[in-house]
C-alpha positions as CSV (number, residue, x, y, z in Angstrom):
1,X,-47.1,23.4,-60.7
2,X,-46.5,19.5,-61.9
3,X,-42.3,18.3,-62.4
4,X,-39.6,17.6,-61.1
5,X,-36.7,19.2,-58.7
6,X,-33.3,19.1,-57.4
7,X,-35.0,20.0,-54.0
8,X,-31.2,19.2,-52.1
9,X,-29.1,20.9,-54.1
10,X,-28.0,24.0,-51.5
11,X,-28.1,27.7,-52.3
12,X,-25.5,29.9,-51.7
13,X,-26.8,30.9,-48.2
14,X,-27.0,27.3,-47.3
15,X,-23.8,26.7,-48.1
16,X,-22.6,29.7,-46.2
17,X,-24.7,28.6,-42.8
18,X,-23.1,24.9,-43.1
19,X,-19.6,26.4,-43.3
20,X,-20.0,28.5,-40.7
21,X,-21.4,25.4,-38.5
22,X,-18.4,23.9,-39.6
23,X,-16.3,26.8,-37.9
24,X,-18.3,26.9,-35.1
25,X,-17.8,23.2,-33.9
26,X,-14.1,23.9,-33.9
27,X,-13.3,25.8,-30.2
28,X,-9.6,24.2,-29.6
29,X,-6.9,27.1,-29.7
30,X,-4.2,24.3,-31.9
31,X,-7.1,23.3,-34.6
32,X,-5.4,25.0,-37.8
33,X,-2.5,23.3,-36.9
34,X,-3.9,19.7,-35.2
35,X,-6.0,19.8,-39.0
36,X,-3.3,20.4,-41.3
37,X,-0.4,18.4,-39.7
38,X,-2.9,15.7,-39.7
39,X,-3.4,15.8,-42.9
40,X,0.4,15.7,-43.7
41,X,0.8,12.7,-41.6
42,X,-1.9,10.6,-43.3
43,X,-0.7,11.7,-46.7
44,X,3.2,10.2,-45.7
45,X,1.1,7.1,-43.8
46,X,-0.3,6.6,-47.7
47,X,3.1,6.6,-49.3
48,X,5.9,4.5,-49.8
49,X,9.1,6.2,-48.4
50,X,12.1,5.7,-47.4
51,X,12.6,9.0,-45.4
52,X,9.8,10.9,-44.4
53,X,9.2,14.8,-44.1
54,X,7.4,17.4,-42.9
55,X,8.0,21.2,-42.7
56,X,6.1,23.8,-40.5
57,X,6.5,27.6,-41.1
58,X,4.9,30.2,-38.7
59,X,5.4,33.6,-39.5
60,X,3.6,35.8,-36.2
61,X,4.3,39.3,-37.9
62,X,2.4,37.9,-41.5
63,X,0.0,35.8,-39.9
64,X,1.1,33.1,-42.3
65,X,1.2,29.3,-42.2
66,X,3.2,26.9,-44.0
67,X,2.9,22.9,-43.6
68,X,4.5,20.8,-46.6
69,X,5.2,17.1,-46.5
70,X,6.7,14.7,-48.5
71,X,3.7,12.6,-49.1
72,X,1.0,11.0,-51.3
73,X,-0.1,14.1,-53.2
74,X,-3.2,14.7,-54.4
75,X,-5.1,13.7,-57.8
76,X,-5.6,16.7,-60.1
77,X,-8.6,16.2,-61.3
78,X,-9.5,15.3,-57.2
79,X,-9.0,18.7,-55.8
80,X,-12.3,20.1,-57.0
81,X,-13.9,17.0,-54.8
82,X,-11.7,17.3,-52.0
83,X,-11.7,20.8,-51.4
84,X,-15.7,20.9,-50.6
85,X,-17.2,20.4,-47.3
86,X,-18.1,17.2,-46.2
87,X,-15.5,15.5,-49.0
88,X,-13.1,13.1,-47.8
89,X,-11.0,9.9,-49.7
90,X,-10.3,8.3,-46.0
91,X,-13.8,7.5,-45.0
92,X,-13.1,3.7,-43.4
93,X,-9.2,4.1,-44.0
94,X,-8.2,2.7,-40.3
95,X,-4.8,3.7,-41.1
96,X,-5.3,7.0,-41.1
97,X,-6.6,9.8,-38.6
98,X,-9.2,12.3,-41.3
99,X,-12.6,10.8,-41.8
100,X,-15.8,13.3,-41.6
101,X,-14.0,15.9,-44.6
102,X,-14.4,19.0,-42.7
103,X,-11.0,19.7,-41.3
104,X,-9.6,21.7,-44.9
105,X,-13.0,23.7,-44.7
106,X,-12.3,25.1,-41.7
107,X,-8.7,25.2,-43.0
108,X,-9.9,27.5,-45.2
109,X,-12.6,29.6,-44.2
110,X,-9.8,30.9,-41.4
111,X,-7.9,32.8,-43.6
112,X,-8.2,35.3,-47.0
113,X,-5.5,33.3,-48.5
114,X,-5.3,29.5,-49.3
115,X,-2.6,28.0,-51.5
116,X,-2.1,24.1,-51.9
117,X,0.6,22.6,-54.3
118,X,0.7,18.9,-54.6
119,X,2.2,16.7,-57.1
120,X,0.5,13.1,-57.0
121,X,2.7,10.6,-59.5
122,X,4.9,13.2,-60.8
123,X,1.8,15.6,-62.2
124,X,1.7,18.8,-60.8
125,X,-0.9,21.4,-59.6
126,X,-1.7,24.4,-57.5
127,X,-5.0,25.3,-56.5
128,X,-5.6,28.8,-54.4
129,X,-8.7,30.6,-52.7
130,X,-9.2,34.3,-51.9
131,X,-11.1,36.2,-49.2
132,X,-12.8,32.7,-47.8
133,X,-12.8,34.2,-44.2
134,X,-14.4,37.3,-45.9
135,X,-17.0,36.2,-48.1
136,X,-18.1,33.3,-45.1
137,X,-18.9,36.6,-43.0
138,X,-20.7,38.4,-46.1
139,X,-23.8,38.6,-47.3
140,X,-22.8,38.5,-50.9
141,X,-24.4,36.7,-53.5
142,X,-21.0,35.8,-55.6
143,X,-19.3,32.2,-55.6
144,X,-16.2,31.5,-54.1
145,X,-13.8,30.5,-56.5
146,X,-11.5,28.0,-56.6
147,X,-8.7,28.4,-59.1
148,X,-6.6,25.0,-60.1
149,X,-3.5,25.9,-62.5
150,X,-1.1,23.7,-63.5
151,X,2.2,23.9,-61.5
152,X,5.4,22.5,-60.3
153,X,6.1,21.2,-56.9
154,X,8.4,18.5,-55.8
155,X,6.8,15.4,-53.6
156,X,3.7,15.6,-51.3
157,X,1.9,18.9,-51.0
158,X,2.3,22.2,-49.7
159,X,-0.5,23.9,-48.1
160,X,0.2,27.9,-47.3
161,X,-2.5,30.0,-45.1
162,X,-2.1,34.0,-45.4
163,X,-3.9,36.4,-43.2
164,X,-5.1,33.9,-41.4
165,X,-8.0,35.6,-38.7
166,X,-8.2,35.4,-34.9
167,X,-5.4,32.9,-34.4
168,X,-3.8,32.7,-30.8
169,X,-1.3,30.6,-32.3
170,X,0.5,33.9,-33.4
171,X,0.6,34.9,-30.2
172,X,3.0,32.0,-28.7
173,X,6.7,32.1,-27.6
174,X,8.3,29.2,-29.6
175,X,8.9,27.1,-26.7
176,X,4.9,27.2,-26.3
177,X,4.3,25.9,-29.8
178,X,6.7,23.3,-29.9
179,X,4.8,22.0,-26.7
180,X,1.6,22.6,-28.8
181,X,3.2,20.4,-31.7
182,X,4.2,17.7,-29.0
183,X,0.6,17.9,-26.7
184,X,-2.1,18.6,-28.8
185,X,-1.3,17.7,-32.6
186,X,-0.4,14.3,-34.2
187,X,3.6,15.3,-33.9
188,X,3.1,14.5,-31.1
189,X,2.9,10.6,-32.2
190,X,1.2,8.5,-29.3
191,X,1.6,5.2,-31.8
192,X,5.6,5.2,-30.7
193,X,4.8,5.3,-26.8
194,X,3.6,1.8,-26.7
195,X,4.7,0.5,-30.4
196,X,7.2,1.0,-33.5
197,X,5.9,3.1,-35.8
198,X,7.1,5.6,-38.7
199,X,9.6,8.1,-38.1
200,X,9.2,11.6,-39.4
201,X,11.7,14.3,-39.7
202,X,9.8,18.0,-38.2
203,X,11.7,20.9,-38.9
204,X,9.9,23.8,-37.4
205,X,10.7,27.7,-38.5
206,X,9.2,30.3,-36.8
207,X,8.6,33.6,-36.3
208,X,7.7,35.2,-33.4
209,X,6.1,38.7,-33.0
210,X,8.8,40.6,-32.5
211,X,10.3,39.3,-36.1
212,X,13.1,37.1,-33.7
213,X,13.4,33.3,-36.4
214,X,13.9,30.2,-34.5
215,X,14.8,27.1,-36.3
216,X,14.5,23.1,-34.9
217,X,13.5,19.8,-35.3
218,X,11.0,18.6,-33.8
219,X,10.7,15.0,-32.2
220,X,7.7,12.9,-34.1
221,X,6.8,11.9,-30.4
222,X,4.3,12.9,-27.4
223,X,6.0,15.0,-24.9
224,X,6.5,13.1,-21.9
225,X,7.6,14.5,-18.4
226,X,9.2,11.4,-17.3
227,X,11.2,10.9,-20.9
228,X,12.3,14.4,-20.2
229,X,13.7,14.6,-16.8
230,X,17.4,13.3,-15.4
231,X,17.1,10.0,-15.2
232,X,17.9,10.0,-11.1
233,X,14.4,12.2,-10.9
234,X,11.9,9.4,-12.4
235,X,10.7,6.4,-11.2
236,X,9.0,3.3,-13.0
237,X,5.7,2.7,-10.4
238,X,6.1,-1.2,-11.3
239,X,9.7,-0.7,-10.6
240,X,8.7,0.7,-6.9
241,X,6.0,-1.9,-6.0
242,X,8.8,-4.2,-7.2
243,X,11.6,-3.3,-5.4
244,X,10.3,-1.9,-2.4
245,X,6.7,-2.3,-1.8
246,X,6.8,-6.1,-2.5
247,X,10.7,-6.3,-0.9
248,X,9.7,-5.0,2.7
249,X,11.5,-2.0,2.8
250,X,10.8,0.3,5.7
251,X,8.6,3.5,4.9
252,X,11.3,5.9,5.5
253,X,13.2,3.9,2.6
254,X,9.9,4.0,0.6
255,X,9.8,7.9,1.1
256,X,13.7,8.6,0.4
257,X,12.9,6.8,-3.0
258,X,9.6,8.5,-3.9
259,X,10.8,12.0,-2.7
260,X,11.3,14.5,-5.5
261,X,10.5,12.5,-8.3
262,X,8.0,11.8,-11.0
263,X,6.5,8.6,-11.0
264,X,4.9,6.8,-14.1
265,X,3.5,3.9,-15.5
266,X,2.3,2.7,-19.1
267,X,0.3,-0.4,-20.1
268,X,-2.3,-1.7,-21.6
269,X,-5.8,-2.3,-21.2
270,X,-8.4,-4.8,-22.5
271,X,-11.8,-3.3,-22.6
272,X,-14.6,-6.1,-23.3
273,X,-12.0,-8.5,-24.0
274,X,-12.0,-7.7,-27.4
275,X,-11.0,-3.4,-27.3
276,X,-6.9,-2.5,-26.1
277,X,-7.0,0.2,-24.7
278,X,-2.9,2.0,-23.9
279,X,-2.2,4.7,-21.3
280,X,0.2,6.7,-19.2
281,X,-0.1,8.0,-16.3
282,X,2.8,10.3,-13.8
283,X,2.3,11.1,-10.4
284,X,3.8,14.9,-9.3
285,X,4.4,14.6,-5.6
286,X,3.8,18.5,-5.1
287,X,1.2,20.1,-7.0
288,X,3.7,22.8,-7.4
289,X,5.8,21.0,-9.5
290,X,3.5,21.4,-12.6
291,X,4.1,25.4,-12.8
292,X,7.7,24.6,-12.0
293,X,8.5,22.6,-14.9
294,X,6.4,25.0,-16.6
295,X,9.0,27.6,-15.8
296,X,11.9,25.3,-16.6
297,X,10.7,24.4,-20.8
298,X,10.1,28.2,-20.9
299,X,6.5,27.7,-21.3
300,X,5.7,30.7,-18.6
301,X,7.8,33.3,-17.4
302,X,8.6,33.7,-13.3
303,X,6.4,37.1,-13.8
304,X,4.1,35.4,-15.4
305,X,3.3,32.4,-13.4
306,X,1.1,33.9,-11.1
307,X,-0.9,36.2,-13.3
308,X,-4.1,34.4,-13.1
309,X,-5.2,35.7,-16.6
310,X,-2.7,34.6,-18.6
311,X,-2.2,31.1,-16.9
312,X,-6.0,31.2,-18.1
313,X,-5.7,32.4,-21.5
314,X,-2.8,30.2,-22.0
315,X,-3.4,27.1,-19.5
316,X,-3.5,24.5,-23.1
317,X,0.4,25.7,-23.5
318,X,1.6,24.6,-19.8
319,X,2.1,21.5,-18.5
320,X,-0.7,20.8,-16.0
321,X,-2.9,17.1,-14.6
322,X,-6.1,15.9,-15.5
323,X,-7.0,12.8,-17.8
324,X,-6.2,13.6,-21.9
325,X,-7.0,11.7,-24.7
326,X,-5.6,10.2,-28.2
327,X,-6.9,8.3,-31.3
328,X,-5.2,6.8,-34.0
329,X,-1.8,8.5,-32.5
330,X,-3.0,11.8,-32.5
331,X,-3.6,13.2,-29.3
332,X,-6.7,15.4,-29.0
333,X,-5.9,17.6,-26.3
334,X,-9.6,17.0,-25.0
335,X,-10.0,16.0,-21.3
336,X,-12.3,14.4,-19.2
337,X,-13.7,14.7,-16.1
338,X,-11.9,12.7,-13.3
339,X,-14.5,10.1,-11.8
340,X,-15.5,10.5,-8.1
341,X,-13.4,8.4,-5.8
342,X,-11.8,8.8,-2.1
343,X,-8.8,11.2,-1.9
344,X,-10.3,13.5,-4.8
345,X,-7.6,16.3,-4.2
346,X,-4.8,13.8,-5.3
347,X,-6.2,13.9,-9.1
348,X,-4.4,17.2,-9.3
349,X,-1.2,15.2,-8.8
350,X,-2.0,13.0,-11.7
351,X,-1.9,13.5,-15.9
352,X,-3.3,10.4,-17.9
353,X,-3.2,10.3,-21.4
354,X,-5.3,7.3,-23.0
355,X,-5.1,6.2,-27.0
356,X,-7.8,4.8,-28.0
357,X,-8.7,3.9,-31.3
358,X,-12.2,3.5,-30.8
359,X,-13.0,7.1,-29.7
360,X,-15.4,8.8,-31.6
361,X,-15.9,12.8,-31.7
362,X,-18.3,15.6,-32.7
363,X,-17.0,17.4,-36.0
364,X,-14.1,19.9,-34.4
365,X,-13.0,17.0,-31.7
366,X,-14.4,19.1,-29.1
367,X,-16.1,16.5,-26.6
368,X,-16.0,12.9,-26.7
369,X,-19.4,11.2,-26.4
370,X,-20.4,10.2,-23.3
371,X,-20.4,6.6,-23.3
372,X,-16.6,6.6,-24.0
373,X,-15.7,9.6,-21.7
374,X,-17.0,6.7,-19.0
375,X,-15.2,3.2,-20.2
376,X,-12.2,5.9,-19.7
377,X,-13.1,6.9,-16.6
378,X,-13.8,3.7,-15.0
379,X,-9.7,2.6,-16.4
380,X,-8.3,6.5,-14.8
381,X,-10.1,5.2,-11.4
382,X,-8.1,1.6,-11.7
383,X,-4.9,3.3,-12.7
384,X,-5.4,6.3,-10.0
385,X,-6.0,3.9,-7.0
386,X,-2.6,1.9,-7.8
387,X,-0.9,5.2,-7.1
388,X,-3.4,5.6,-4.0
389,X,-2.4,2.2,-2.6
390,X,1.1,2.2,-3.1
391,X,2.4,6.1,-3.7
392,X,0.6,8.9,-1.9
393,X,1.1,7.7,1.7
394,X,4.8,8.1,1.0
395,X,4.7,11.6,-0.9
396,X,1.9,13.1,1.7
397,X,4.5,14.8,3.3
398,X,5.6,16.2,0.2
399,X,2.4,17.2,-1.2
400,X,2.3,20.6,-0.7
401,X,-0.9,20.0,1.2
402,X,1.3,20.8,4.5
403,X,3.4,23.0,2.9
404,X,5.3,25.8,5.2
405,X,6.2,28.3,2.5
406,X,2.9,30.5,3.6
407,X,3.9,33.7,5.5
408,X,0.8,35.3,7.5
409,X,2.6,38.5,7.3
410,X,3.0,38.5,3.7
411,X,-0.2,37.5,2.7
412,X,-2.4,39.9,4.8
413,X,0.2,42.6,3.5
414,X,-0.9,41.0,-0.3
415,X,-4.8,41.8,0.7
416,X,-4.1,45.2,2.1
417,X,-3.1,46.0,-1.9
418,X,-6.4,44.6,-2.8
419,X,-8.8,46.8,-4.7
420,X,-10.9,48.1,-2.0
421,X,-15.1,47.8,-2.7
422,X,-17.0,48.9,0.6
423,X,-20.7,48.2,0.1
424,X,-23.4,48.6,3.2
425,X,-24.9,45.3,1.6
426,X,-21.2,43.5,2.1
427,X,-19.8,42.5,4.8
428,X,-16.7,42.0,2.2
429,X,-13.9,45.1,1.9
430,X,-12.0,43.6,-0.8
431,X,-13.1,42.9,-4.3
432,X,-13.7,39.6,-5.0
433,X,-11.8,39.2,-8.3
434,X,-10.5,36.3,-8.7
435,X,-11.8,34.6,-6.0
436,X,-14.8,32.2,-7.0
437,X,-15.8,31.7,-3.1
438,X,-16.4,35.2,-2.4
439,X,-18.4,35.8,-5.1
440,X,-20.6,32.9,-3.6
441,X,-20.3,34.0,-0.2
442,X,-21.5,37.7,-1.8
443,X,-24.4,36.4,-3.2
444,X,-25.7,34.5,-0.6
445,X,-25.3,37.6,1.6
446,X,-27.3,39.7,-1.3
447,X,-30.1,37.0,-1.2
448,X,-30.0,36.6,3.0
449,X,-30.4,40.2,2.6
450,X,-33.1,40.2,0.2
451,X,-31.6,42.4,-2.6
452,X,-31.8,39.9,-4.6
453,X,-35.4,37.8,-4.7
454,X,-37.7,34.8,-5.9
455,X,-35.0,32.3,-5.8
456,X,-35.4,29.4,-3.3
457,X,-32.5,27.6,-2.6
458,X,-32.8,23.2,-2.4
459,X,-28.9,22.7,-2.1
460,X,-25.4,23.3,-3.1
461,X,-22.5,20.9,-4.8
462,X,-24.5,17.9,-5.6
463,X,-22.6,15.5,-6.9
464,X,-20.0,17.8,-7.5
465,X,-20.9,18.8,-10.8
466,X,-22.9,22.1,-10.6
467,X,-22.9,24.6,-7.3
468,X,-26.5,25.6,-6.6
469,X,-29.7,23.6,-7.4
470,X,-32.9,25.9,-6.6
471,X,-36.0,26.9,-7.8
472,X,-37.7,29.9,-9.6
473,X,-41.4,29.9,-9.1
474,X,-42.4,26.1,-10.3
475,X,-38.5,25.9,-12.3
476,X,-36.1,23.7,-11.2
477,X,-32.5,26.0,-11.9
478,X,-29.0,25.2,-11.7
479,X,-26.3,28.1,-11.0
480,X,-23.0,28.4,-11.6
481,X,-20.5,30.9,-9.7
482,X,-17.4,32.1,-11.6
483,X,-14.4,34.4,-10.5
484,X,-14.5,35.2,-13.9
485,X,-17.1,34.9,-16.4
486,X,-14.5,33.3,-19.1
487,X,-13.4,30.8,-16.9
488,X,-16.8,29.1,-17.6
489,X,-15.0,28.3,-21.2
490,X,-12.7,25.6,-19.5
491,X,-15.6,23.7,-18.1
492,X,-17.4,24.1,-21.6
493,X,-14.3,22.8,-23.3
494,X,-13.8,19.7,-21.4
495,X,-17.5,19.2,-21.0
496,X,-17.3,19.3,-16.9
497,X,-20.4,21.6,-17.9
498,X,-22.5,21.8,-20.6
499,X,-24.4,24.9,-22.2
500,X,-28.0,23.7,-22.1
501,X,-27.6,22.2,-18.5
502,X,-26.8,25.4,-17.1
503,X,-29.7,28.5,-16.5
504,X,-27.2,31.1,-14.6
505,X,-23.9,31.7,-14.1
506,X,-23.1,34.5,-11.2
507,X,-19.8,36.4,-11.4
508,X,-18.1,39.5,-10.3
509,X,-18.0,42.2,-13.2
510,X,-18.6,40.9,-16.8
511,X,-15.7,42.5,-19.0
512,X,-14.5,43.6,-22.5
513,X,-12.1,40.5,-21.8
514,X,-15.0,38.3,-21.2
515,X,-16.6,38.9,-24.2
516,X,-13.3,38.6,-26.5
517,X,-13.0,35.3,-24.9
518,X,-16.2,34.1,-25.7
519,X,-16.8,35.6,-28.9
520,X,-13.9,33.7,-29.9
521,X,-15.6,30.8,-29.0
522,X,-18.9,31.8,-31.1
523,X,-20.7,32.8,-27.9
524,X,-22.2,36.2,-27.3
525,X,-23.0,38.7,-24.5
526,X,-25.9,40.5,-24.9
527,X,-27.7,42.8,-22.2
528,X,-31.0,41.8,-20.8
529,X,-33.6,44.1,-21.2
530,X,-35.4,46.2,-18.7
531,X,-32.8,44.6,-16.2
532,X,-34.0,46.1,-12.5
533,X,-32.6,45.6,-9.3
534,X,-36.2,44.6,-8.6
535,X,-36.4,41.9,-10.4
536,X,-38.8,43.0,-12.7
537,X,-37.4,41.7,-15.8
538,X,-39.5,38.3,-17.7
539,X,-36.0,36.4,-17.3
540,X,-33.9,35.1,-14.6
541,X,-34.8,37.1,-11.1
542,X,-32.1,39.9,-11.6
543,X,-30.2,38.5,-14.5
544,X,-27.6,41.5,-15.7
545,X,-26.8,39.7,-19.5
546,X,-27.2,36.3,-21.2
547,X,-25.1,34.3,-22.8
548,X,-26.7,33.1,-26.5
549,X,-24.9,30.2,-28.9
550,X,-26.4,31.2,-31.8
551,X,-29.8,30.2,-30.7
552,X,-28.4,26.4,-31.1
553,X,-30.0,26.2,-26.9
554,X,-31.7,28.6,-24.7
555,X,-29.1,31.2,-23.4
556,X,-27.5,31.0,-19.8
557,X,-28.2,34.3,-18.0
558,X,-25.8,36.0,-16.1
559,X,-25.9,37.6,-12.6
560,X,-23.4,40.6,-12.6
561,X,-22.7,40.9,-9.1
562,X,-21.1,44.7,-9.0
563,X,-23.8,45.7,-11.0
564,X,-26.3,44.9,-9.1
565,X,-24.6,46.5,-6.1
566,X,-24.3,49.3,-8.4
567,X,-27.7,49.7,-9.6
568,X,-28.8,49.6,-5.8
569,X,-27.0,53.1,-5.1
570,X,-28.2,54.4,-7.9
């Protein structure tokens, strides 16, 4: 049939499968908040004020969220534009942090109640959405409505999220979100580290669970260790090379004035001659130190900090090393992996954040592409081996690696309370949860043992970045082992592993809190079929589940351990 078609123009289920794309490529436990207080900040970046303002309002027990700045605004007749996927009025605005238009549509798809007020020159408006989270989830064949009235509001714009879905942002203390504000979202301002910038009043009002209303301002500033310690318990690295390195002190001088403290350093880098990159970097002489000051700004409670779960469910609210990122003065919260070098261990003394403005992300800011992850990493090696050469000989003895607080006694009277899981093909009494090297150790007995078949082992660790390389028939396989199965989400998030490199992961027991874990993260458990402790099964030799990503890669199986011990005595 001969004319002419709109052949691009998207149906409703088209729509509906790039809005949930949207929501899938956002996995970061602050991203409501990182996407709306970024917002707010550009919008104030835009105008011409004399003060500047933003308010936040969490209410835990209404699962509502209020941010409202004093700001630009927003055109009337722009809303309409704006308020689709994929719109943006930033796109090559280096000023300002928004640029791909999805942040709002995720914004809004996370809740069953959008409101935005914004009054741009003096005219007014309010526009609102209803069941977004709802009808993204349907199969229904209505619209979505967006409703635009006329309406007062003072400056800037308002935005206000009601039953708001699957947030663990309810679930803080407000200590842990004003560390969220100061770590992972531009309030916590990177610009003012290394520059002048803008100053923004934050007032924060919130609501915790059990309907207890805090009220504070917040600093428009990173959150950094050293800037938050007694003076007498920092110490400037430069200062140290300076006045004792380069003065000929005597090492037991150089250790009286390293011991206790947290060293740092900032600077500046010039990448290519032509790309400034900033960064700093603290030194924690004990490792120990991070869960203490974790204890100190309330961030975990003394029961607390040893419960392995919920230092693992909440391990993005505590203060902790590894090598962070920012751009444009918004920190990320994304890591990366620290580059091999001599003395590995001491990168778990170590926290680097870098600001960037080059960086460029996937849509949610989940990983950062892999040509950037390494121009970092070659600047964390420079900046880690200055501490190498002229700190850690000094704080060895403080490390914690010699450490004399371990009681024989006490810890073989913590194992005798061990869950107890005697199995003739063990040679293990305890269970292994928790504890990623038995679980390897207990499946390399299962396989010496041949319970477990047609896998022929090449070797272990290379490179560091997976733990077993082997073969399946003619297949080349990687394997993962996991304590847990969740914990595989941490190396997924910072991209130490990736989805489609890995074709097992072996674990302990798969649980109901596995699977909320990663169903929050869009990935899904499902049974393998005809799974045998013969192997029978077409997939992986003995694989108890898969993991599947929407069928975006082939899905990682899994190797439940206790199951297959189980399904031999049955």
């Amino acid at each position: 049939m001969s004319g002419s078609y709109d052949f691009l123009s998207p149906g409703i289920n088209h729509i509906r499968k790039s809005i949930k794309g949207i929501k899938d490529s956002y996995n970061n436990e602050w991203d409501i908040l990182a996407e709306l207080l970024q917002n707010s900040v550009d919008a104030i970046r835009k105008a011409d004020n004399t003060e500047n303002k933003i308010d936040i309002i969490i209410d835990s027990q209404q699962n509502r969220i209020t941010v409202a700045d004093n700001g630009i605004g927003i055109k009337f007749d722009q809303l309409p534009v704006l308020l689709k996927p994929f719109s943006t009025d930033k796109e090559g605005d280096n000023s300002v942090v928004g640029e791909k238009g999805v942040g709002l549509s995720f914004v809004i798809f996370s809740s069953n109640w959008f409101e935005l007020t914004t009054n741009y020159q003096g005219k007014s408006a309010k526009a609102t959405i209803e069941d977004a989270y709802n009808w993204q989830n349907s199969n229904s064949n209505e619209k979505l409505e967006l409703k635009i009235n006329e309406s007062y509001h003072e400056a800037g714009t308002s935005i206000t999220l009601e039953k708001v879905i699957d947030s663990p942002i309810f679930d803080l203390s407000f200590d842990q979100l004003k560390f969220i504000l100061r770590t992972k979202t531009i309030i916590g301002n990177t610009r003012s580290i290394w520059n002048d910038d803008i100053n923004i009043e934050i007032n924060l009002k919130f609501t915790d669970q059990n309907g207890e209303v805090q009220h504070e301002e917040v600093p428009f500033r990173y959150l950094l260790l050293p800037e938050n310690v007694d003076k007498r318990s920092a110490i400037n690295l430069k200062d140290f090379i300076k006045n004792f390195s380069e003065a000929g002190k005597t090492d037991q001088e150089k250790r009286r004035a390293l011991f206790g403290k947290v060293i740092y350093d900032k600077g500046e880098i010039t990448h290519n001659d032509n790309r400034v990159i900033y960064y700093y970097s603290y030194f924690l002489p004990k490792r120990s130190m991070w869960n203490e000051f974790s204890k100190e700004w309330g961030l975990v409670k003394e029961e607390k900090a040893e419960d392995e779960n919920y230092l693992s469910n909440f391990s993005y609210a505590l203060i902790k090393p590894g090598i962070f990122t920012s751009v444009k003065g918004m920190p990320t919260g994304i890591g990366i992996t620290p580059p091999d070098t001599g003395y590995a261990g001491y990168w778990s003394n170590i926290f680097i954040i870098f600001e960037d403005s080059q960086l460029k992300f996937d849509i949610g800011r989940k990983s950062i592409h892999g040509r950037q992850a390494g121009v970092l990493n070659k600047h964390a090696k420079d900046i880690f081996n200055q501490y190498l050469k002229f700190i850690t000989r000094y704080v060895s003895r403080d490390s914690g690696v010699n450490s004399n607080d371990w009681d024989r006694d006490e810890v073989f009277g913590q194992i005798e309370d061990m869950l107890t899981y005697n199995h003739k093909h063990s040679l293990f009494q305890k269970s292994p949860k928790g504890q990623e090297a038995q679980v390897c150790a207990m499946f390399y007995e299962l396989v010496g043992k041949g319970v477990i078949k047609n896998l022929v082992f090449l070797t272990s660790g290379y490179k560091g970045r997976y733990d077993l390389y082997a073969k399946w028939g003619n297949k080349k396989v990687v394997i993962e082992f996991k304590s847990e199965l969740r914990n595989i989400l941490k190396d997924f998030n910072t991209e130490q592993k990736l989805f489609d490199e890995i074709d097992c992961v072996v674990c302990w027991d798969v649980t109901e809190e596995d699977e909320r874990a990663l169903h929050k993260k869009s990935i899904s458990i499902e049974d393998v079929d005809g799974f045998s402790i013969l192997g029978g099964n077409k997939s992986f030799p003995h694989a108890t589940h898969e993991l599947q990503l929407g069928g975006i890669t082939n899905p990682v199986y899994i190797i439940d351990l206790k199951k297959v011990l189980k399904d031999i005595d049955s």
